[in-house]
SEFI-6023 format. One record per residue: residue number from 0; x, y, z of N, C-alpha, C, O in turn. Coordinates in pm, whole numbers, plus 32768, in hexadecimal, padded with zeros to 4 digits. Each point is the difference from the previous one (the first is absolute). Example, Ala and Ser with C-alpha at 12.3 -4.5 7.8 and 13.67 -1.06 7.14 Angstrom:
BEGIN
(0,(8527,7DC7,830C),(7FA7,8077,8000),(805A,8078,8000),(8068,7FFE,8042))
(1,(7F75,806B,7F76),(8052,8077,8006),(7FB3,806D,8049),(8033,806F,8011))
END
This chain:
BEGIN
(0,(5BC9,E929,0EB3),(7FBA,7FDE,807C),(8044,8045,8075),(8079,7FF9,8015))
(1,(7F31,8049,8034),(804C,8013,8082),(8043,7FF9,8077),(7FA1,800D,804D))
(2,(80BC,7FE8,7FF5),(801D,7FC2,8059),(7F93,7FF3,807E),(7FB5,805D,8020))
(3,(804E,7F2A,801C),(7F7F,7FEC,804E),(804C,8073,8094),(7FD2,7FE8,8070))
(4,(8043,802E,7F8E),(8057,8071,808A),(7FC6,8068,7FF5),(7FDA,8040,8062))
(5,(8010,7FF1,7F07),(7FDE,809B,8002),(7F73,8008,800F),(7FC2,8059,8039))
(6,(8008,7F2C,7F83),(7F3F,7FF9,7FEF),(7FDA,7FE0,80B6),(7F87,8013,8012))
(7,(80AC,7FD0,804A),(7FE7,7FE1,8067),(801F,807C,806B),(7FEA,7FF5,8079))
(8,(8048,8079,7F4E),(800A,8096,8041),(7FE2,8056,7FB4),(8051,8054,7FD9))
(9,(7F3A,7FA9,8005),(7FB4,8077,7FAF),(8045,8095,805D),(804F,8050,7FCE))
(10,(7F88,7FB8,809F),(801D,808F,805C),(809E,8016,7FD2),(8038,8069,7FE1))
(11,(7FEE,7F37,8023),(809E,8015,7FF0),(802C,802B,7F54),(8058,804F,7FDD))
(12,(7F74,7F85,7FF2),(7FEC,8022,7F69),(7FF9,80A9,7FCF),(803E,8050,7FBA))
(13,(7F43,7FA8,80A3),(7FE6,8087,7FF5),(803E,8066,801F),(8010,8063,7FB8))
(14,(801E,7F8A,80C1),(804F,80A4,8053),(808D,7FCC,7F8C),(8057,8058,8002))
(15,(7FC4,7F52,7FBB),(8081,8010,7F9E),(7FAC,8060,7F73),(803E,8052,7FBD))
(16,(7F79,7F9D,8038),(7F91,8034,7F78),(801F,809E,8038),(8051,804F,7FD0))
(17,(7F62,7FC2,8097),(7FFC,808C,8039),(8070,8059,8015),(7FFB,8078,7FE8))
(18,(8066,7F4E,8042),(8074,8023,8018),(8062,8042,7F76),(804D,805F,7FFE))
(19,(7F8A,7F40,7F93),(8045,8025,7F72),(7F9A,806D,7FDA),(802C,804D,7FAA))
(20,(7F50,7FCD,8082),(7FDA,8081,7FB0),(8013,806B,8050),(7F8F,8029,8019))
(21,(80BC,8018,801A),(801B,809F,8034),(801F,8036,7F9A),(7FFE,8079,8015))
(22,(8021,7F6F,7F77),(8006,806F,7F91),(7F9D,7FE4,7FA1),(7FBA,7FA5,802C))
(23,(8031,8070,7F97),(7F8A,7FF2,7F6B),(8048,7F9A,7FB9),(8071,7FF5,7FD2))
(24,(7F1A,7FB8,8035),(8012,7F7A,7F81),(7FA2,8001,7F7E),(7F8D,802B,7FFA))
(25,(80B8,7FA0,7FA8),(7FC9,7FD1,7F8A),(7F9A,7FC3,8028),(7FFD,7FC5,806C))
(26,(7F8E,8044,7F31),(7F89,7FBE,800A),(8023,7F6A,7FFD),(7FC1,7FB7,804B))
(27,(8092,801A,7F70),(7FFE,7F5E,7FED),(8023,7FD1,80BA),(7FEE,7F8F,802C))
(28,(8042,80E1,8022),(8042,7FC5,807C),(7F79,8013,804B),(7FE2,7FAE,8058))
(29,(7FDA,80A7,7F8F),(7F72,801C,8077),(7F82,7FD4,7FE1),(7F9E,8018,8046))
(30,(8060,7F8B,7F20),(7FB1,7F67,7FE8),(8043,7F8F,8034),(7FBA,7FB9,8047))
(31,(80E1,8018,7FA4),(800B,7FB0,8028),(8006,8010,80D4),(7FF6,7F9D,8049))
(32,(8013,80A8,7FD0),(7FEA,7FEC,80A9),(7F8C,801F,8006),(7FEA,7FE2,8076))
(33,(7FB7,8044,7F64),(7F54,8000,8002),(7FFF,7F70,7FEE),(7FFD,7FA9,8057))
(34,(8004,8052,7F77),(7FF3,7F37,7FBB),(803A,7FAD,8078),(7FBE,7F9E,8022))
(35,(80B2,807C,801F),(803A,7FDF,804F),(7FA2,7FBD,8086),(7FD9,7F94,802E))
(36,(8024,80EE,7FE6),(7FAF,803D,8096),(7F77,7FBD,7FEC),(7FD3,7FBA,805B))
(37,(7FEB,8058,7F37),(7F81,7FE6,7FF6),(7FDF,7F46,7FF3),(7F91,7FCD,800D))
(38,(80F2,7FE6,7FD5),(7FEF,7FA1,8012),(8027,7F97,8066),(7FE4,7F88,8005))
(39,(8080,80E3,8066),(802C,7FA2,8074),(7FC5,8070,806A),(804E,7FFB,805F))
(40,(7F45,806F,7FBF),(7FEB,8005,8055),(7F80,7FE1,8013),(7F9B,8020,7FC1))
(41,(8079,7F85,80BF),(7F59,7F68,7FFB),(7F94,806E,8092),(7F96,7FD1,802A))
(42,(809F,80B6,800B),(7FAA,8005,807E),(7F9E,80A2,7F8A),(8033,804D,7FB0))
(43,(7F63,7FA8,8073),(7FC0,808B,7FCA),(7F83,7FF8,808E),(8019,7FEB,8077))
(44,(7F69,802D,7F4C),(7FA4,8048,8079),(7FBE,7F8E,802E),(7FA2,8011,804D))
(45,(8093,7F36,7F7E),(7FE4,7F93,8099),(804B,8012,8026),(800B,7F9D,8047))
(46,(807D,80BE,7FD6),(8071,7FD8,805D),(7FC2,8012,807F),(7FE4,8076,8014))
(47,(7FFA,7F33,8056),(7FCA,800F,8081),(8034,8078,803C),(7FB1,8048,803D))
(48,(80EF,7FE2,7FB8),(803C,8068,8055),(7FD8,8086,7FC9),(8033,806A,8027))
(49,(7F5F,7F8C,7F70),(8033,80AF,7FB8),(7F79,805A,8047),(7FFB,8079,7FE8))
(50,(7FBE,7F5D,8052),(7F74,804B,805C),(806E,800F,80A3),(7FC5,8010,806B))
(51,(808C,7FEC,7F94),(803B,8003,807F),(8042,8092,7FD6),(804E,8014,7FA3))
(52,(7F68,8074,80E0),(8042,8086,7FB8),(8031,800E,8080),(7FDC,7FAC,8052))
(53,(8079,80B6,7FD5),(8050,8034,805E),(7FC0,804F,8059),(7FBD,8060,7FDA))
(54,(8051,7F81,809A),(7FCB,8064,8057),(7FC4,8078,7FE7),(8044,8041,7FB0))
(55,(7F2C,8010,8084),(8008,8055,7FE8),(803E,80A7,7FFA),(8013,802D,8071))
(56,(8008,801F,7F37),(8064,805C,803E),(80A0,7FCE,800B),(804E,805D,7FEE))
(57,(7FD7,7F58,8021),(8085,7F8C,7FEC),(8052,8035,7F8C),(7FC9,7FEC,7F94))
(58,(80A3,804D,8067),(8051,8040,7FAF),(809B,7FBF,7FDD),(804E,7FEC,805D))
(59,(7FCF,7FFB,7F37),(80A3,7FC6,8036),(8044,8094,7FD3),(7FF7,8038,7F93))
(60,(8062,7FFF,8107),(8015,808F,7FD8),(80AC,7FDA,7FC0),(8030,7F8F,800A))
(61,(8005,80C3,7FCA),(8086,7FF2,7FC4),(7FFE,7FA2,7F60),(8062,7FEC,7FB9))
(62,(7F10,7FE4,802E),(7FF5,7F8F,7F77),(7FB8,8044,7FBB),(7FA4,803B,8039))
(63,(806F,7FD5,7F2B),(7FB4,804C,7FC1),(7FF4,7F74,7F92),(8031,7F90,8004))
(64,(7F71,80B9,7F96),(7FB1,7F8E,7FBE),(8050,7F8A,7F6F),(7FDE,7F94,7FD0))
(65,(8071,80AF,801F),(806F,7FD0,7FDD),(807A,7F9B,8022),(8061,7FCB,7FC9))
(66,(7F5A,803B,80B8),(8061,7F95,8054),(7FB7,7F79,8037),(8024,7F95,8030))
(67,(7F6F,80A2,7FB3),(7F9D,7F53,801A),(7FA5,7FFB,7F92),(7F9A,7FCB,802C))
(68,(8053,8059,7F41),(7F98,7FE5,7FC1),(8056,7F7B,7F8E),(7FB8,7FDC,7FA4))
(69,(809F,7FFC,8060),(8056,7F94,7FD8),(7FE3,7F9C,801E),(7FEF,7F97,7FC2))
(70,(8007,8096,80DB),(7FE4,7F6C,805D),(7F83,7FD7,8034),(7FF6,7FBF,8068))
(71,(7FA5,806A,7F4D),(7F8F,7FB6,7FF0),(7FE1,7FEA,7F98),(7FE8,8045,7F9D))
(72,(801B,7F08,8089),(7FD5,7FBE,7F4D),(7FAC,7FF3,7FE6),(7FF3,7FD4,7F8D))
(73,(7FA6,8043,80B6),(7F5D,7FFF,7FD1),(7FEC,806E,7F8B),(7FAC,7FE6,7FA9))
(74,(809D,8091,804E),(8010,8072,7FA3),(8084,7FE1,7FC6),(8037,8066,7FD6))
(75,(8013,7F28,8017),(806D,7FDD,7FCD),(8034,803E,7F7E),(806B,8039,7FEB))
(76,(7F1F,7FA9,7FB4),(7FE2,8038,7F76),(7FE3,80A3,7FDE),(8043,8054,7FC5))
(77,(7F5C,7FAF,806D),(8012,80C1,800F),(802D,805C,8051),(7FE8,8078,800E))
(78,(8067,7F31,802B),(808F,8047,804D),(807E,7FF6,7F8F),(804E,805E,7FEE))
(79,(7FB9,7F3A,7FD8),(807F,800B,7FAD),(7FE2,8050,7F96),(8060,801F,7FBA))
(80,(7F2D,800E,8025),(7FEE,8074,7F90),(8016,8088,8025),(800A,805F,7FB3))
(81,(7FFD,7FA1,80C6),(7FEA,80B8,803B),(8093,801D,8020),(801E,8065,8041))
(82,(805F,7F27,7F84),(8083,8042,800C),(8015,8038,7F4E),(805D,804A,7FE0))
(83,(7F45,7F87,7FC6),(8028,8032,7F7D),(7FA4,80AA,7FE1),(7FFA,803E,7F96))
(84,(7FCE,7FE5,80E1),(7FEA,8077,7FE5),(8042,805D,805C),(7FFE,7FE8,8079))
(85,(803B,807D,7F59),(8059,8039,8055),(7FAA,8078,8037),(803A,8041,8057))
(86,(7F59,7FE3,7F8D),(7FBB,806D,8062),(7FB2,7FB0,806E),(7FD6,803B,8063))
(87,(800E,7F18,7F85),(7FCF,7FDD,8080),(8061,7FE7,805C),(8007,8028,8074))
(88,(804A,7F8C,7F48),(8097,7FAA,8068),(805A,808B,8061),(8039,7FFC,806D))
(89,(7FAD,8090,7F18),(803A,8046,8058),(7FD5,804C,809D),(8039,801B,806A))
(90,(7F38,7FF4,7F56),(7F9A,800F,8039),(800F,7FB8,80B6),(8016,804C,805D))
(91,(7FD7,7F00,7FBB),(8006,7FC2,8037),(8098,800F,8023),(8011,7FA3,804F))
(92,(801E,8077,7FAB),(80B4,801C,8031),(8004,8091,8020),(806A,803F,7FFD))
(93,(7F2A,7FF7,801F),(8014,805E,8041),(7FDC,804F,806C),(7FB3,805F,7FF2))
(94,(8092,7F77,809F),(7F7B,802B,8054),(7FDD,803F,8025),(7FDC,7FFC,8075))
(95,(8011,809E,7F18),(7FD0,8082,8044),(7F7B,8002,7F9A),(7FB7,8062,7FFD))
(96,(8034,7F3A,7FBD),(7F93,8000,7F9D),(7FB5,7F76,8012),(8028,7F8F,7FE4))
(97,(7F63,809A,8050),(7FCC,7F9A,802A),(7F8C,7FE2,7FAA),(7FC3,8057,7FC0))
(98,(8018,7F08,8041),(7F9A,7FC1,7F82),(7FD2,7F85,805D),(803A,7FC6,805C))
(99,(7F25,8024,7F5A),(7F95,7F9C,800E),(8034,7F84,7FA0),(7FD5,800F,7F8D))
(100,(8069,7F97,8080),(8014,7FB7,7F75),(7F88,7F72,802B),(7FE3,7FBD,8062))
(101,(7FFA,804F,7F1F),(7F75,7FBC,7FF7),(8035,7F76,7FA8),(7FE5,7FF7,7F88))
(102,(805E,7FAB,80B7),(8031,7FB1,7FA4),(7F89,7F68,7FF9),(7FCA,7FCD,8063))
(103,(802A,8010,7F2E),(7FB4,7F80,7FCC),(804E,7FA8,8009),(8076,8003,7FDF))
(104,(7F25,7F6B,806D),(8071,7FBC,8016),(803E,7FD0,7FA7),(8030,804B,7FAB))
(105,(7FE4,7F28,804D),(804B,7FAD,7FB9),(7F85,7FAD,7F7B),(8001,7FE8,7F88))
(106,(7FA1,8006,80ED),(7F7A,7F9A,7F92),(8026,806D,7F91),(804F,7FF4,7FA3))
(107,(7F59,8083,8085),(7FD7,808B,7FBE),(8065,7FE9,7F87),(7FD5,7FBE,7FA1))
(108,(809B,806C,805B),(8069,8017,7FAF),(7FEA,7F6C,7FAB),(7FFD,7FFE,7F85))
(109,(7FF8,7FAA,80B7),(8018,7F95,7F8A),(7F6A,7FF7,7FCB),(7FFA,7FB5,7F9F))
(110,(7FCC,8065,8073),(7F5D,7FFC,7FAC),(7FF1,8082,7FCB),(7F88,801B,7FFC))
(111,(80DE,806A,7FC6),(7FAC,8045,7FC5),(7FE0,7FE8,7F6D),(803B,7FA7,7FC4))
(112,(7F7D,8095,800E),(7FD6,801D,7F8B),(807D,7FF9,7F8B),(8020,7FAC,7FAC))
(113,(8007,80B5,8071),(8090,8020,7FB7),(806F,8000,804A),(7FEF,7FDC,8075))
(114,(8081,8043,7F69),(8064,7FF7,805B),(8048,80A9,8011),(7FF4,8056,7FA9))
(115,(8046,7FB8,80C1),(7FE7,80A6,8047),(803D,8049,7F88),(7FF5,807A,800D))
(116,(8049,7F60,7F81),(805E,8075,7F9A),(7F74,7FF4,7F69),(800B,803E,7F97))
(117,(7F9B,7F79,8085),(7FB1,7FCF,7F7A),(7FA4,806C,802B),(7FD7,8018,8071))
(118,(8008,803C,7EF5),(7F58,8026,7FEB),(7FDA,7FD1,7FBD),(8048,7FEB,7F9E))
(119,(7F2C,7FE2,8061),(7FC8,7FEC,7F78),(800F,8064,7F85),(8017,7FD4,7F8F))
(120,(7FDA,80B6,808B),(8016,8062,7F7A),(8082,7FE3,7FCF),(800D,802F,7F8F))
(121,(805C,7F93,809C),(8060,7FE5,7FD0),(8010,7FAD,7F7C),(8020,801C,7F8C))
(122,(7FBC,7F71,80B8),(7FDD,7FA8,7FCE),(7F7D,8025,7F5E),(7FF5,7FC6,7F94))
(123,(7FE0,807D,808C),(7F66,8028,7F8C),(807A,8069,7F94),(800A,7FFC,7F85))
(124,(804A,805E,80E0),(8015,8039,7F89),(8077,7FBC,7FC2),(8008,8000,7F85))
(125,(806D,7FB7,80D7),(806E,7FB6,7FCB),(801E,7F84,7FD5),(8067,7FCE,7FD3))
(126,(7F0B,7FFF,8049),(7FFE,7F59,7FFA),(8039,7FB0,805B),(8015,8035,806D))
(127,(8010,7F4A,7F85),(8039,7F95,8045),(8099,8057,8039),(801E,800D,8077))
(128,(8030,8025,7F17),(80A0,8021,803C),(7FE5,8096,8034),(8059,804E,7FDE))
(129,(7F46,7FE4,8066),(7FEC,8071,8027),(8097,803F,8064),(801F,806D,8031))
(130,(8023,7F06,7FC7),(8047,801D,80BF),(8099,7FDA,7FC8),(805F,7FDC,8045))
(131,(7F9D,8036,7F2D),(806F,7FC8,7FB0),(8066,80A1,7FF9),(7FC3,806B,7FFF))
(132,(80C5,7F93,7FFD),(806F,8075,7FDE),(7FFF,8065,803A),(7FA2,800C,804E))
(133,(809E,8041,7FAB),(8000,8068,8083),(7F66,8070,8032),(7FD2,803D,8062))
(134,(8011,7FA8,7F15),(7F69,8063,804B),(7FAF,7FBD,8023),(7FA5,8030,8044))
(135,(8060,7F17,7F8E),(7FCD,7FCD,8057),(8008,8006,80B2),(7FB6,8030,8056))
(136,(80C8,7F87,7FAC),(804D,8034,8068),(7FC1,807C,8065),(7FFC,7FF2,807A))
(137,(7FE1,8065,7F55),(8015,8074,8039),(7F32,800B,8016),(7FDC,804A,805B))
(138,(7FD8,7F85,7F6D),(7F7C,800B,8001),(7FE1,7F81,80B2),(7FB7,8005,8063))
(139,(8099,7FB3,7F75),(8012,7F95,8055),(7FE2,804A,808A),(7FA2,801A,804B))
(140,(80E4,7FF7,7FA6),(804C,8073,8074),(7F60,8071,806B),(7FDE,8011,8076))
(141,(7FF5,801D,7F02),(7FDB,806C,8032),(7F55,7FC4,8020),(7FA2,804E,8013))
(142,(8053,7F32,7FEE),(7F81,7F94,802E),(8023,7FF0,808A),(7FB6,7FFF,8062))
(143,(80D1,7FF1,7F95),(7FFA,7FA2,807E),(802E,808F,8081),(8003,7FE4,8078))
(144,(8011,8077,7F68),(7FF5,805D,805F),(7F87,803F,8028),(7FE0,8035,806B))
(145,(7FE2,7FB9,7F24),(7F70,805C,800F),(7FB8,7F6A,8095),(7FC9,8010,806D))
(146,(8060,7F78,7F4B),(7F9E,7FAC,8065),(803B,8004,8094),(7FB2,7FFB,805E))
(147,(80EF,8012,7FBB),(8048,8015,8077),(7FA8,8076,8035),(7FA8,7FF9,8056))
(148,(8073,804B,7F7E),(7FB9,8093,8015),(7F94,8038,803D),(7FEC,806B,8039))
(149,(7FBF,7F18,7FA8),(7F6A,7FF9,802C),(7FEE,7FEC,8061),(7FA5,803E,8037))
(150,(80AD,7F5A,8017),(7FF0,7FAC,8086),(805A,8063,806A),(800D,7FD8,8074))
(151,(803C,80BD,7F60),(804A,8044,8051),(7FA0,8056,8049),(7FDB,804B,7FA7))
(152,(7FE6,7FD8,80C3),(7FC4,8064,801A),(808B,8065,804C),(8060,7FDC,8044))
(153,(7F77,80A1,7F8E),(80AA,803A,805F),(7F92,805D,806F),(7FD7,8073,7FF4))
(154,(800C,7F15,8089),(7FA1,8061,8041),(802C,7F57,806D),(800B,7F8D,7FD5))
(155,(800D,80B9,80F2),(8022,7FB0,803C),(8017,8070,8061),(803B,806A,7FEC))
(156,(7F7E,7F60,809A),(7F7F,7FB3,8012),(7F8F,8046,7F83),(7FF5,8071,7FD1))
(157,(7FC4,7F0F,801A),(7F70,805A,7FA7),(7F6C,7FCC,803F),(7FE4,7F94,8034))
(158,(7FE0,80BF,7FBA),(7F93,8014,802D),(7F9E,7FEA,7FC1),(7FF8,8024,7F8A))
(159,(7F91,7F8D,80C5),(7F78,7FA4,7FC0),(7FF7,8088,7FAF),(8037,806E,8007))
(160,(7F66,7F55,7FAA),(7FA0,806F,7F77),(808B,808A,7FAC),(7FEB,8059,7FAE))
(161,(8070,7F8B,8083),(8070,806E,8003),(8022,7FCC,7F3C),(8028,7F91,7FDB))
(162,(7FB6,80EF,7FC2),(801C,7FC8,7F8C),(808E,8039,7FDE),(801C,8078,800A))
(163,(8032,7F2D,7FD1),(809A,801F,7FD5),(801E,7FAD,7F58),(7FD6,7F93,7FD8))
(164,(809F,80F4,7FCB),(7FDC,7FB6,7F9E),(8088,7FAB,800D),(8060,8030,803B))
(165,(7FA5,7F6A,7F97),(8083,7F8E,8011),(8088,806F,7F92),(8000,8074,7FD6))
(166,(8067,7F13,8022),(8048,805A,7FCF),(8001,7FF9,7F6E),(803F,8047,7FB1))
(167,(7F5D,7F42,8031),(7FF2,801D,7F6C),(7F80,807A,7FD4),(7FD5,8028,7F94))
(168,(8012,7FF1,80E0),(7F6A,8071,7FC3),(7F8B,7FD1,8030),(7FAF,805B,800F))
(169,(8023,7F28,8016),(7F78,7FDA,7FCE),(7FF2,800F,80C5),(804C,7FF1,8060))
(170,(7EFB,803F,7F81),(7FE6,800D,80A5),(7FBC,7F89,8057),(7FAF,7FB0,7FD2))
(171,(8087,8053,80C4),(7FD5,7F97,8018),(7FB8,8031,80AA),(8000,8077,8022))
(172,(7FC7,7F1A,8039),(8017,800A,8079),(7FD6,7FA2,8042),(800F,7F93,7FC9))
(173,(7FBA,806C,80A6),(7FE0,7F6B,8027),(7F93,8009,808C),(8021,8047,8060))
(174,(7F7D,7F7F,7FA1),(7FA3,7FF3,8055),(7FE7,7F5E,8045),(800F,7F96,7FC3))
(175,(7FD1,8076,80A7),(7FDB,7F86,8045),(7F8D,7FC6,7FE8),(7FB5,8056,7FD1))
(176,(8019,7F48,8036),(7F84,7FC1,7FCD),(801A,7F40,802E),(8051,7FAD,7FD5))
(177,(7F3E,8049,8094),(7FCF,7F8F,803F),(80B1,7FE4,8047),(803B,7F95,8002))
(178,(7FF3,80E4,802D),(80A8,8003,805F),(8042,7FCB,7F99),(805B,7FC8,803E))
(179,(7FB9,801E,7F47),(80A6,800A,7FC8),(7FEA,80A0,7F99),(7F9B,8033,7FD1))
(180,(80E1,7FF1,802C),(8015,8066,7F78),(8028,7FFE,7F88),(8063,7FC9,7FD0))
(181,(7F38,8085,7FF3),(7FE5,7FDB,7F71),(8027,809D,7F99),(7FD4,8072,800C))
(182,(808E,7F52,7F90),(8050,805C,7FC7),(7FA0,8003,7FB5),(7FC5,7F98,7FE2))
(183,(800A,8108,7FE0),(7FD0,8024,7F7E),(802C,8059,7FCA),(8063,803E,8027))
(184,(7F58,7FDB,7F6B),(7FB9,7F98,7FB3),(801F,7F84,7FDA),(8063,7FE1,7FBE))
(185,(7F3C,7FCC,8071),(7FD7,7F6B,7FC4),(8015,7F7C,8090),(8024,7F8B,8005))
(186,(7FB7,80C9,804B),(8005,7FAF,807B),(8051,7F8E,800F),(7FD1,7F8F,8009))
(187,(80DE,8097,7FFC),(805D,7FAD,7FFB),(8008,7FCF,80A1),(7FCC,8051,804E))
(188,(805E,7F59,7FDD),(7FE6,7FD0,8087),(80A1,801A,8039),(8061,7FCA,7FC9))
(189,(7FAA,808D,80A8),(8097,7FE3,8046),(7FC3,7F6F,807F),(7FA7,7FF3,8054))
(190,(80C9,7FBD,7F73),(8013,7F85,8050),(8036,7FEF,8067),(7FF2,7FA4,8050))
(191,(8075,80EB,7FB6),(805D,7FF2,8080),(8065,805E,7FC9),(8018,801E,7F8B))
(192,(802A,8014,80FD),(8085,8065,800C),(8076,7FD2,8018),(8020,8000,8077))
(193,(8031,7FD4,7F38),(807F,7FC9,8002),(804B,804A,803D),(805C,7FB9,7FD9))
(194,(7FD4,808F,805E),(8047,8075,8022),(7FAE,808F,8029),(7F92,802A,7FDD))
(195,(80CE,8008,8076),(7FFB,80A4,8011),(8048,8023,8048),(8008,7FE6,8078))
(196,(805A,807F,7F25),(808E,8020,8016),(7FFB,8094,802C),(7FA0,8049,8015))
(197,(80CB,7FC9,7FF1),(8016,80D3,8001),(7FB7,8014,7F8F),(7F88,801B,800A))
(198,(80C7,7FD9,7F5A),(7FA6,806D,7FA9),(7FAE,7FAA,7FD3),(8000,7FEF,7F86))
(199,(7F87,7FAC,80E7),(7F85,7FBB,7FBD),(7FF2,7FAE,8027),(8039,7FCE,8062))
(200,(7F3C,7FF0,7F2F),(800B,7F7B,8028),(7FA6,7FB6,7F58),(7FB5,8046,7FBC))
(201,(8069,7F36,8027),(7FE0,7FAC,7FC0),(7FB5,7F99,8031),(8015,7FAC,8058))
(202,(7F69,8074,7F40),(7F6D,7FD6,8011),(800B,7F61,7F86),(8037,8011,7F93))
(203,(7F9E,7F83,8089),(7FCB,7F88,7F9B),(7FBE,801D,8010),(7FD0,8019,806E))
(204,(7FE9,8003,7EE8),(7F65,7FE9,7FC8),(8003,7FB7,7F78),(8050,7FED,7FA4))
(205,(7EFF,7FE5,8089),(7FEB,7FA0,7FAD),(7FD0,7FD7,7F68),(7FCF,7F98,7FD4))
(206,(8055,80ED,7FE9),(8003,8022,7F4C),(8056,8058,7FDC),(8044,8024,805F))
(207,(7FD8,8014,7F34),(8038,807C,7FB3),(7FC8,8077,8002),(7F86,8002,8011))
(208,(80BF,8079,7FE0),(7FB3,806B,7FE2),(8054,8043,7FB0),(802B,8071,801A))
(209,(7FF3,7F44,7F74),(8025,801D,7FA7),(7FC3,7FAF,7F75),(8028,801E,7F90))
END
């Protein structure tokens, strides 16, 4: 059972979660803090504060995206995944390379389908222990980057109808419709702009595109 101290500071939980992955973890460490995150963070897209975006044009200059995408817990969960890939995390730590990060909130992440390292072909061709010994391991691995991957656009500022392919490959862009913007393909809804730093800014939206 857990101590009632730690279940009563989820945020605090977390930036300790976040903090231990700057290097690459074992899969058993980036289920169990998925699991973590996904069960003590209570704000996703009712959080009243997350439609609240920043001024327009409003820049925090000297902060790059790396330095505040931690500290919003509404993306609590697919923020702590984008330190186990090292072409996004480096990416975001760097501010001569600038990126769109399209992060899903918190609901999103805990209602998908599968979970960000699972394919189904995995599963069809490996069965139940598809995710079992090192090539498990390593199939894992290379799920859960492809889905990080998706939500990276390396394009900032970007531009309506402007098609960019993310950094996993797949193309995307985004148009307005009845005034909010809508990521496609598959008319994902941005809810709001958490940020916009020197190299960017981080968008909540309201599904996967992965």
């Amino acid at each position: 059972m857990k101590p009632a101290s730690l279940l009563a500071y989820p945020a605090a939980i977390a930036c300790l979660v976040l903090a231990a992955s700057a290097v690459p973890r074992p899969l058993e460490s980036i289920i169990e803090s998925f699991n973590l995150l996904s069960q003590q963070s209570p704000l996703g897209k009712h959080n009243p504060f997350i439609n609240i975006m920043p001024p327009a044009g409003e820049v925090s200059t000297g902060v790059i995206i790396s330095d505040v995408i931690g500290k919003t817990q509404t993306i609590a969960i697919f923020s702590g995944l984008t330190r186990d890939i090292d072409l996004v995390s480096d990416r975001l730590d760097d501010a001569a390379k600038n990126a769109t990060v399209l992060a899903p909130d918190n609901g999103v992440m805990r209602n998908l389908k599968r979970k960000p390292w699972e394919d189904q072909d995995d599963y069809d061709s490996f069965g139940a222990n598809a995710y079992d010994g090192d090539a498990g391991e390593d199939r894992a691995h290379k799920n859960l980057r492809r889905f990080v991957e998706s939500h990276i656009v390396p394009e900032s500022p970007w531009a309506e109808g402007q098609k960019v392919k993310t950094l996993a490959g797949n193309e995307v862009w985004y148009e307005t419709k009845d005034g909010k913007k809508m990521i496609q393909p598959g008319d994902v809804e941005v809810t709001s702009i958490a940020d916009k730093v020197s190299n960017g800014e981080i968008w909540i939206i309201s599904g996967s595109l992965a």
